[in-house]
C-alpha positions in Angstrom: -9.9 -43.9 63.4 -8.5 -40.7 62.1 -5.5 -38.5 64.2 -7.1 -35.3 64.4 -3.6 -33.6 63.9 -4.4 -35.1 60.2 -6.5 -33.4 57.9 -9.3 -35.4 56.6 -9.2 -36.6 52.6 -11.8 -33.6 51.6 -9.8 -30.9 54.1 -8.1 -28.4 52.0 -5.1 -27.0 53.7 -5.0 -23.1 54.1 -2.0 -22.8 51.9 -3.7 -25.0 48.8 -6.9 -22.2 49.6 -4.9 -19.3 48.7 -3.5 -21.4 45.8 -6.8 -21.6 44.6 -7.8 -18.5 45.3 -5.1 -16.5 43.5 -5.2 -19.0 40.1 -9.3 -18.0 40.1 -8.7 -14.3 40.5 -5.8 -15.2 37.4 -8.5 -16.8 35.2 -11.0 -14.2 35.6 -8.9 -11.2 34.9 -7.8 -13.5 31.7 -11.3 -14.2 31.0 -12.2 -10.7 31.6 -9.9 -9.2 29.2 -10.9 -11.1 26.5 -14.3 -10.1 26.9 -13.9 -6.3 26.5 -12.0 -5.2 23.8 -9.3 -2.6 23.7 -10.8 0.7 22.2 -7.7 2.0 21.1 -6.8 0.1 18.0 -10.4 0.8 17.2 -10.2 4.5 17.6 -7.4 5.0 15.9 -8.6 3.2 12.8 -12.1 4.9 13.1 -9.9 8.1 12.8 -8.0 7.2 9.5 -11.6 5.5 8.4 -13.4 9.1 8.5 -10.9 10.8 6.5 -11.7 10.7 3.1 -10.0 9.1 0.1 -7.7 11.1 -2.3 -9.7 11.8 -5.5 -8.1 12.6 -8.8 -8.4 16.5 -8.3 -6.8 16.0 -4.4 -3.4 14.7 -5.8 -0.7 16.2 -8.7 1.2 13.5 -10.7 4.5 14.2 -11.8 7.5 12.1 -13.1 10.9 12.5 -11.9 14.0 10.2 -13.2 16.4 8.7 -10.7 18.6 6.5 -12.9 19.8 4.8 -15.9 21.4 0.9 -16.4 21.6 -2.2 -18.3 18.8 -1.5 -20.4 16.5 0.0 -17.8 15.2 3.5 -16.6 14.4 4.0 -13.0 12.2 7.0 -12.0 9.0 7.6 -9.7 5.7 8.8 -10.1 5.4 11.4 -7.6 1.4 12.2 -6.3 1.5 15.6 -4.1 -2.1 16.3 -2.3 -2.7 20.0 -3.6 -5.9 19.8 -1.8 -6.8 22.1 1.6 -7.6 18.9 2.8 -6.5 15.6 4.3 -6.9 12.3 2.5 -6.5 8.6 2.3 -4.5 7.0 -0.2 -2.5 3.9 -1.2 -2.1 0.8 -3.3 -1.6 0.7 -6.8 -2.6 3.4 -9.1 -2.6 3.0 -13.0 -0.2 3.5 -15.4 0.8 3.4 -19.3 2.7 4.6 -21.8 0.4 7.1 -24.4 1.1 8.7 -27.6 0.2 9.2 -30.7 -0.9 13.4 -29.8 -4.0 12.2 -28.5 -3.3 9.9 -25.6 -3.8 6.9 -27.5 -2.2 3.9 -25.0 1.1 2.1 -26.5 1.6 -1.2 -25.7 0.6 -3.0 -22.2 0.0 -1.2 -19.1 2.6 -1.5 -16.4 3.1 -4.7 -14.3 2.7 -4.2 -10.5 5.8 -5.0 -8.9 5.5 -6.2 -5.3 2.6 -5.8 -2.8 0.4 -3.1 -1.1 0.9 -1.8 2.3 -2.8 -0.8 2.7 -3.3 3.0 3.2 -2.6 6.2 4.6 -3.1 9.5 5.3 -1.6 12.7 3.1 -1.9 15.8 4.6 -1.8 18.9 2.4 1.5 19.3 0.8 2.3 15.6 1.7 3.6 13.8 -1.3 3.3 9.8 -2.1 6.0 7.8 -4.2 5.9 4.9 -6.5 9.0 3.8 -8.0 9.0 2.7 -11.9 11.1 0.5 -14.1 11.1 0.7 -17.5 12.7 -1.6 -19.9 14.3 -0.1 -22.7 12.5 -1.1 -26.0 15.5 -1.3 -28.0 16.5 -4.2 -26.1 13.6 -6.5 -28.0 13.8 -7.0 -31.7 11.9 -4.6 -33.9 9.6 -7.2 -35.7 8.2 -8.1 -32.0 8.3 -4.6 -30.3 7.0 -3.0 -33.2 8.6 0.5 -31.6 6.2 3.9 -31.6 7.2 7.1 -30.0 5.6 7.7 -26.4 4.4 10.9 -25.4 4.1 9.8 -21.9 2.2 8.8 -19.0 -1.1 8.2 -18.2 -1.6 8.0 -14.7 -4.1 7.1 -12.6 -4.2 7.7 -8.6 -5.1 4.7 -6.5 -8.9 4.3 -6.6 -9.1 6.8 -9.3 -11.6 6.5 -12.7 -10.0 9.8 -14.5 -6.0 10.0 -15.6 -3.6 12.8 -15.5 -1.2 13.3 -18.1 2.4 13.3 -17.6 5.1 14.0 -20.1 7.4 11.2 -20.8 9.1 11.4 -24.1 11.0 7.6 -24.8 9.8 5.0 -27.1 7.6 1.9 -26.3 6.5 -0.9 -28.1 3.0 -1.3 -29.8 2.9 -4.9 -29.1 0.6 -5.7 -26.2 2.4 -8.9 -25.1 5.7 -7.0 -24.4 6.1 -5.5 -21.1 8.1 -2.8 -21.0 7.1 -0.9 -17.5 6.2 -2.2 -13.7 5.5 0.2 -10.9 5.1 -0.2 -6.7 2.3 0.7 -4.9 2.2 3.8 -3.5 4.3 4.6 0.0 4.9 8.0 1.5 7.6 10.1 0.7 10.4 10.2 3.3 
């Protein structure tokens, strides 16, 4: 015979109810927010997605030198959006030493040092850096340098299929195998 002061086996007590009750209103707002997705990350991408990229004609290269030692040159390639326009950028551009008076490419293009942040926006005015290192070629024997005079740079801007021209006057090496420059990917300026 039961005490009917006890609760029968199958009772639930009113305090285990609310128990219940609050860890099934729990799973369903977890539930629930899984389910719909939060617009805002999406928005904002969608944004920087409908801007469109930096073309050749958008961005001015220039070269500016920051510093000499122990057989290297340190300098950036600075890109400055000239258009009226915003636009996307970043990554790795292109770049090599020319010469020669006709742009004729000296030796190997430069290594890519490090990796890509993914891209960006420039707004007019806005510049974008890239820092180069360039190995002096003095510091490799002639015979497997084979040194020719360098006019400069040819530069290409991330996702880019025409250069720009940028005076650079040092001396390279002809040989292909020898690596004299590396170069980031492109950040914003400060």
């Amino acid at each position: 015979m039961r005490d009917e002061n006890q609760p029968a086996p199958h009772d639930v007590t009113p305090s285990m109810n609310k128990i219940s009750s609050l860890l099934a209103a729990g799973a369903l707002v977890a539930a629930a927010s899984l389910l719909v997705p939060s617009t805002a990350p999406v928005a904002s991408a969608a944004a920087t997605a409908t801007v469109p990229g930096c073309r050749n004609a958008d961005l001015h290269a220039r070269y500016r030198a920051t510093d000499n030692g122990a057989g290297h040159a340190y300098g950036r390639i600075v890109l400055t959006n000239v258009a009226r326009h915003a636009c996307r950028t970043g990554g790795f551009g292109g770049l090599s030493y020319v010469g020669g008076g006709n742009g004729t490419q000296v030796g190997a293009p430069a290594s890519r040092d490090g990796r890509s942040a993914g891209s960006f926006v420039l707004r007019p005015g806005q510049r974008a850096i890239s820092r180069v290192d360039e190995v002096r070629a003095a510091n490799y024997d002639a015979a497997t340098c084979r040194p020719r005079r360098v006019d400069g740079f040819r530069i290409y801007v991330p996702n880019a299929t025409r250069s720009q021209f940028v005076a650079h006057r040092t001396t390279g090496c002809a040989n292909p195998s020898v690596h004299l420059t590396s170069h980031t990917a492109y950040r914003t300026a400060g």
